[in-house]
N, C-alpha and C positions, 0 to 999 in steps of 0.2 A: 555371626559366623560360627557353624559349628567347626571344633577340632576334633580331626580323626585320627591323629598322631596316633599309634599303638604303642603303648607302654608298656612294662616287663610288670607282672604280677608282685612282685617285691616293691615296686612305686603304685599297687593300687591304695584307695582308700581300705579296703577287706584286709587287705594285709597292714594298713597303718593301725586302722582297729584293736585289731587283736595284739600288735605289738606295745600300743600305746596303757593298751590294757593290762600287759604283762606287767610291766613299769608300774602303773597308777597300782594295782594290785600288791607287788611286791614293797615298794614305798608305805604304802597304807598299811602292812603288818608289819616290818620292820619300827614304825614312827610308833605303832599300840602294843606291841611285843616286846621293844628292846629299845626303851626309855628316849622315845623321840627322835632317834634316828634316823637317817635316811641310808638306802644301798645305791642310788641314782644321782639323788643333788648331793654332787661332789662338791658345789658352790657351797653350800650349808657347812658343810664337812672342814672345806679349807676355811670358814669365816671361825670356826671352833678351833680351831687350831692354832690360827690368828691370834685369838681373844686367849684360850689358854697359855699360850708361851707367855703374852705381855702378861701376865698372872700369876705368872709363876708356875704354873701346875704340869708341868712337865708329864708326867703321868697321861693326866689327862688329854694334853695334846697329842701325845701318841696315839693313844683307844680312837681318836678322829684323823689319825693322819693314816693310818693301814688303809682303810677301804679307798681314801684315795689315792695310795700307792697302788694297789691291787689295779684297780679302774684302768690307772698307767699300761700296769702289764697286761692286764686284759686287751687293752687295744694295741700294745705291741704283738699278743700272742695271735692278734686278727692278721695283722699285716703278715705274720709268717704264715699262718694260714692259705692267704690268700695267694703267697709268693709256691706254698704245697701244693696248693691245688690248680693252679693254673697248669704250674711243669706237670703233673698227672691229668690233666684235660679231666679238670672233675667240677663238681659245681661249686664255687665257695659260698653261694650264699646258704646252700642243701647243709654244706660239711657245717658253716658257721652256727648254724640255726638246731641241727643237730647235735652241736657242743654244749650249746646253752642249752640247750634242754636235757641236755642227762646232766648239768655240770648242777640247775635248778633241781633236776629230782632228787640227787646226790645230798645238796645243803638241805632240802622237805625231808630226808633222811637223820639227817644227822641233827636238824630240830628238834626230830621226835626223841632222838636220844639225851637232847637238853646241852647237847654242846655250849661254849660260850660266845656269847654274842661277838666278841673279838676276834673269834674264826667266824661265824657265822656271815657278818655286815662286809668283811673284805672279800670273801669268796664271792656272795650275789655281788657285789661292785664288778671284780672280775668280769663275771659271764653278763653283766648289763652293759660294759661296754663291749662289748662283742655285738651285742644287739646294734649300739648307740655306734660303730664305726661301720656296721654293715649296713644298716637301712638309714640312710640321710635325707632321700628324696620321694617324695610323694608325686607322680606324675611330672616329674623332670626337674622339679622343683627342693627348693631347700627345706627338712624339718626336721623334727626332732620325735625319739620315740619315747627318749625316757624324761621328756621336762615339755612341760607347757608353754613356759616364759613365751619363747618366741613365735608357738604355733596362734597365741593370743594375741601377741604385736601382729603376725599375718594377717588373721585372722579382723580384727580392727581395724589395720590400715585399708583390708582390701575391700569392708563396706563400706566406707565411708569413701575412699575412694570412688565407688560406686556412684552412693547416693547425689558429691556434690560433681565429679566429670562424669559421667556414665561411663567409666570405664570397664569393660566387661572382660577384661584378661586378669583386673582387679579383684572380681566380680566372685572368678572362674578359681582365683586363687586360696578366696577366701572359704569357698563351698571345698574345697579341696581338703583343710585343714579342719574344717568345724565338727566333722565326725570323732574326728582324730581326738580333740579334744573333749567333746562329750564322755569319749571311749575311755581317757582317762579319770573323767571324774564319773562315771558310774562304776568303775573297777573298785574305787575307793567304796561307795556303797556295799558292792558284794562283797569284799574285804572285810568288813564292819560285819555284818550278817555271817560270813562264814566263819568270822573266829568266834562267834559267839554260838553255832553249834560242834565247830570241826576244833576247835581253840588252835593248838600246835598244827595238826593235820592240816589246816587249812591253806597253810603254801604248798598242798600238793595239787594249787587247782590253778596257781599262776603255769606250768606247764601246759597245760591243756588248751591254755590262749595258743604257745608256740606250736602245739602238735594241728592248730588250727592253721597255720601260717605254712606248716611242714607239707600237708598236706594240697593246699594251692601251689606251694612251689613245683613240687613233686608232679604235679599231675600236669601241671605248665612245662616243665622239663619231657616229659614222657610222649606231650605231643609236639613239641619241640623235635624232637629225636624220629619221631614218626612221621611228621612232616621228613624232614631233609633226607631219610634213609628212601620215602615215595620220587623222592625230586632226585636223588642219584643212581632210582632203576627205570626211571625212562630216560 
């Protein structure tokens, strides 16, 4: 049975892509740049935190507790966002998408100036959960942009599903997500390759995933707007 449900550009696989890649991208110089880290697994983040307080190391548990405070407010700064741009009849996914990207060219900025990682790791947490509260869903369905865990439990339950009931909504769910996650382990690759010619410079390229995303929204919106303005002059 094919589905011809139309879904919104923001739930396609092209935009999970490029999103997933943002994430895998930024994760991978953060993790080789500033000693292991993550700006995205906040899990990782709060298990250091965890481990440092029982430790003693106070200190230390703070340098991992900021980016997951930040993360916090990031996704509370979504929600008001969202509550901005609704009362102005504006697009939130356009404004949100456009936050993170100057909010990323902003911290690739202030990289090059060698800021310290302790502003650096909570700022990207920030504009990743803006990413991580705005795109949830791939074709109506549940995923994630900035972590794999679950797009691989998807991902596995819904071959195997497949293979032993032939379930094809299984089938449908699993092809849904397997780009997605490709998209974030080849990010990782070109992360690897571009700090060893760009070094610092090279998070000015995790943008360019999002100005890929900007740009499908945008031109989804524009015919959007042109359809309804043809449908309110006849």
């Amino acid at each position: 049975m094919i589905n011809n449900q139309h879904y919104p550009i923001k739930e396609s696989r092209r935009a999970g892509m490029l999103l997933a890649a943002t994430a895998g991208f930024i994760d991978s110089y953060t993790f080789s740049v500033h000693d292991m880290r993550f700006a995205s697994f906040q899990s990782g983040n709060l298990l250091q935190v965890g481990l440092n307080i029982a430790g003693g190391k106070w200190l230390h548990a703070a340098i991992y507790f900021w980016p997951v405070f930040a993360f916090l407010l990031g996704s509370a700064f979504n929600q008001g966002l969202k509550v901005y741009t609704t009362k102005s009849n504006r697009s939130h996914t356009l404004a949100a998408l456009i936050v993170e990207c100057l909010g990323l060219l902003l911290v690739a900025v202030l990289e090059l100036q060698s800021v310290s990682a302790n502003i650096i790791l909570p700022l990207l947490a920030f504009f990743m959960a803006i990413q991580a509260d705005t795109f949830n869903k791939i074709h109506g369905m549940a995923y994630m942009t900035i972590l794999s865990t679950g797009n691989l439990r998807t991902f596995s339950s819904g071959v195997t599903n497949w293979l032993i009931y032939h379930d094809e909504m299984a089938l449908r769910r699993a092809v849904r997500v397997g780009p997605v996650i490709l998209a974030f382990l080849f990010s990782a690759i070109i992360a690897y390759f571009a700090m060893q010619f760009l070094q610092q410079a090279a998070l000015f390229i995790a943008p360019l995933f999002l100005m890929g995303v900007i740009i499908l929204i945008n031109r989804e919106e524009k015919f959007t707007k042109s359809v309804d303005t043809t449908t309110n002059i006849h």
